[in-house]
C-alpha positions as CSV (number, residue, x, y, z in Angstrom):
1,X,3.4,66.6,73.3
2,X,3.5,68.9,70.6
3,X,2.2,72.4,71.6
4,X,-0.1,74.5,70.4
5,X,2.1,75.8,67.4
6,X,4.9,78.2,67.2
7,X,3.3,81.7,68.0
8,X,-0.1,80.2,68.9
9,X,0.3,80.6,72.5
10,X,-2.5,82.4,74.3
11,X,-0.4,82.3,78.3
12,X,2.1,85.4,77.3
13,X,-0.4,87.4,76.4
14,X,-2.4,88.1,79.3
15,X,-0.9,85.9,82.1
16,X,2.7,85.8,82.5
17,X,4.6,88.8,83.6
18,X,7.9,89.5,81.8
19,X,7.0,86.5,79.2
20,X,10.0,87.0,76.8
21,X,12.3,87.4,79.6
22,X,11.9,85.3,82.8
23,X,9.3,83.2,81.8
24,X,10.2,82.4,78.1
25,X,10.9,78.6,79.1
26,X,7.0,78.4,80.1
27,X,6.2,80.4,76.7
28,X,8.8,77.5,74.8
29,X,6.2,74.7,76.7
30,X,3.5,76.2,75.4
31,X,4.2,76.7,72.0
32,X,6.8,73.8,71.3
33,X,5.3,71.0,74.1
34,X,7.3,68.3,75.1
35,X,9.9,68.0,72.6
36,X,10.4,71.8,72.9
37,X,11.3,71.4,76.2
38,X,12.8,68.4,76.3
39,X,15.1,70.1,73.2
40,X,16.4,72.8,75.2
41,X,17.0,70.9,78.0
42,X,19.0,68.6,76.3
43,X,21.1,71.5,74.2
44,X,22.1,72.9,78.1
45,X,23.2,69.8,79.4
46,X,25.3,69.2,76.2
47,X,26.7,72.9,76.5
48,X,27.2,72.0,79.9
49,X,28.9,68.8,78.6
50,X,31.5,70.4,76.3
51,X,32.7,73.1,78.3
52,X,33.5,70.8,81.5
53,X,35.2,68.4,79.0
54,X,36.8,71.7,77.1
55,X,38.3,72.5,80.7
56,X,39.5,68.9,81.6
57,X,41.1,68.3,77.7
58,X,42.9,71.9,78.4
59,X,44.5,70.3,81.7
60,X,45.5,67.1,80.3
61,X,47.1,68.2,77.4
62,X,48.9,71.2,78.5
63,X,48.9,70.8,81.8
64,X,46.6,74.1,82.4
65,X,45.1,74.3,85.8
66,X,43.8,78.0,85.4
67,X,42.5,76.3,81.8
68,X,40.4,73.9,83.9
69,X,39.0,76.2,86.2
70,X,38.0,79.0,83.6
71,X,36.3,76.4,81.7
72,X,34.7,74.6,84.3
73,X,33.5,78.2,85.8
74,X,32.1,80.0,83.3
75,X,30.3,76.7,81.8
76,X,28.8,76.6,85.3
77,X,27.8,79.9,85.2
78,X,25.9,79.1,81.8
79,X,24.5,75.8,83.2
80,X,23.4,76.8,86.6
81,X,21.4,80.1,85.1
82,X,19.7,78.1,82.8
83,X,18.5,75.5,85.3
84,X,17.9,78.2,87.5
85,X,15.4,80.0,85.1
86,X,14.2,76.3,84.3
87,X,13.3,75.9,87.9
88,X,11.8,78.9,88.5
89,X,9.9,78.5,85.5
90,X,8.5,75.3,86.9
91,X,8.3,77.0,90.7
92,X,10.6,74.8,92.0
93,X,12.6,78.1,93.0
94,X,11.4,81.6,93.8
95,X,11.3,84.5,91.2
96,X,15.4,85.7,90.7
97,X,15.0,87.5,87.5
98,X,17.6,85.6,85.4
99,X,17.2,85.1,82.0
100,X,17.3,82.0,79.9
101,X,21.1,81.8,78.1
102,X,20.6,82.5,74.6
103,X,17.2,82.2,74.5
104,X,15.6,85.2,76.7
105,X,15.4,88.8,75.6
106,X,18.1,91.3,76.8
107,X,20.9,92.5,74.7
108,X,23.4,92.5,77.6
109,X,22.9,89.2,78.8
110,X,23.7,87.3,75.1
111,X,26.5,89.7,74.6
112,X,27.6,88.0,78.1
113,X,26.9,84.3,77.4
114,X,28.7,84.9,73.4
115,X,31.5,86.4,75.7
116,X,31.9,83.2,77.7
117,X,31.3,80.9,74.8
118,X,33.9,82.9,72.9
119,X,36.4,82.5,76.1
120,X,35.7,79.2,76.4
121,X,36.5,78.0,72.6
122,X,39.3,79.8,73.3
123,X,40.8,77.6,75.8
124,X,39.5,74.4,73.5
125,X,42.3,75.8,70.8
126,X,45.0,75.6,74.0
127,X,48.1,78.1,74.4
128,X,49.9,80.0,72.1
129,X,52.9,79.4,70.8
130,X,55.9,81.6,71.9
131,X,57.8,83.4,69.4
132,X,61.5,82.9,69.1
């Protein structure tokens, strides 16, 4: 339930290829246990969460389809690599060599997922107002 401690774990050092990259979800299990896991689950599905609602508040107040569709793309794109990486993790799916959002090592994937975030609290503030 709880893991062997933060930075205690024995499996990236000698058995996991790319540990800090594809397999950091397995690395997190080790470490962090159950409530590790069960923790960043539940921060993706509440990412998840807010940017589909983001998209859907952005249509009914303005009226924004492109809004909606943004929103509800780019959140997706966040989700479904995460549960992707999850999966494969688990080996549910086959190897793809996706990283974990925010979590995984690579400097050009974050700078991505800040880049969606960003674009996506940028639709939560709605359109600008035109200048007379």
């Amino acid at each position: 339930v709880w893991g062997v401690g933060l930075g205690n774990g024995k499996e990236k050092l000698f058995y996991l290829p790319e540990a800090h990259n594809d397999f950091i979800f397995a690395v997190i299990g080790e470490e962090l246990g159950f409530l590790g896991i069960a923790a960043v689950v539940l921060v993706f599905l509440y990412l998840t969460y807010k940017g589909i609602r983001i998209g859907w508040d952005a249509y009914r107040k303005f009226g924004d389809r492109f809004a909606l569709f943004l929103a509800i793309g780019l959140t997706l794109i966040l989700g479904l690599q995460g549960f992707i990486n999850m999966s494969v993790t688990l080996g549910v799916l086959p190897t793809k060599g996706l990283t974990l959002p925010f979590i995984s090592y690579g400097g050009s994937a974050l700078l991505i997922d800040l880049f969606i975030v960003g674009v996506i609290l940028s639709i939560s503030k709605g359109p600008k107002a035109k200048k007379t």
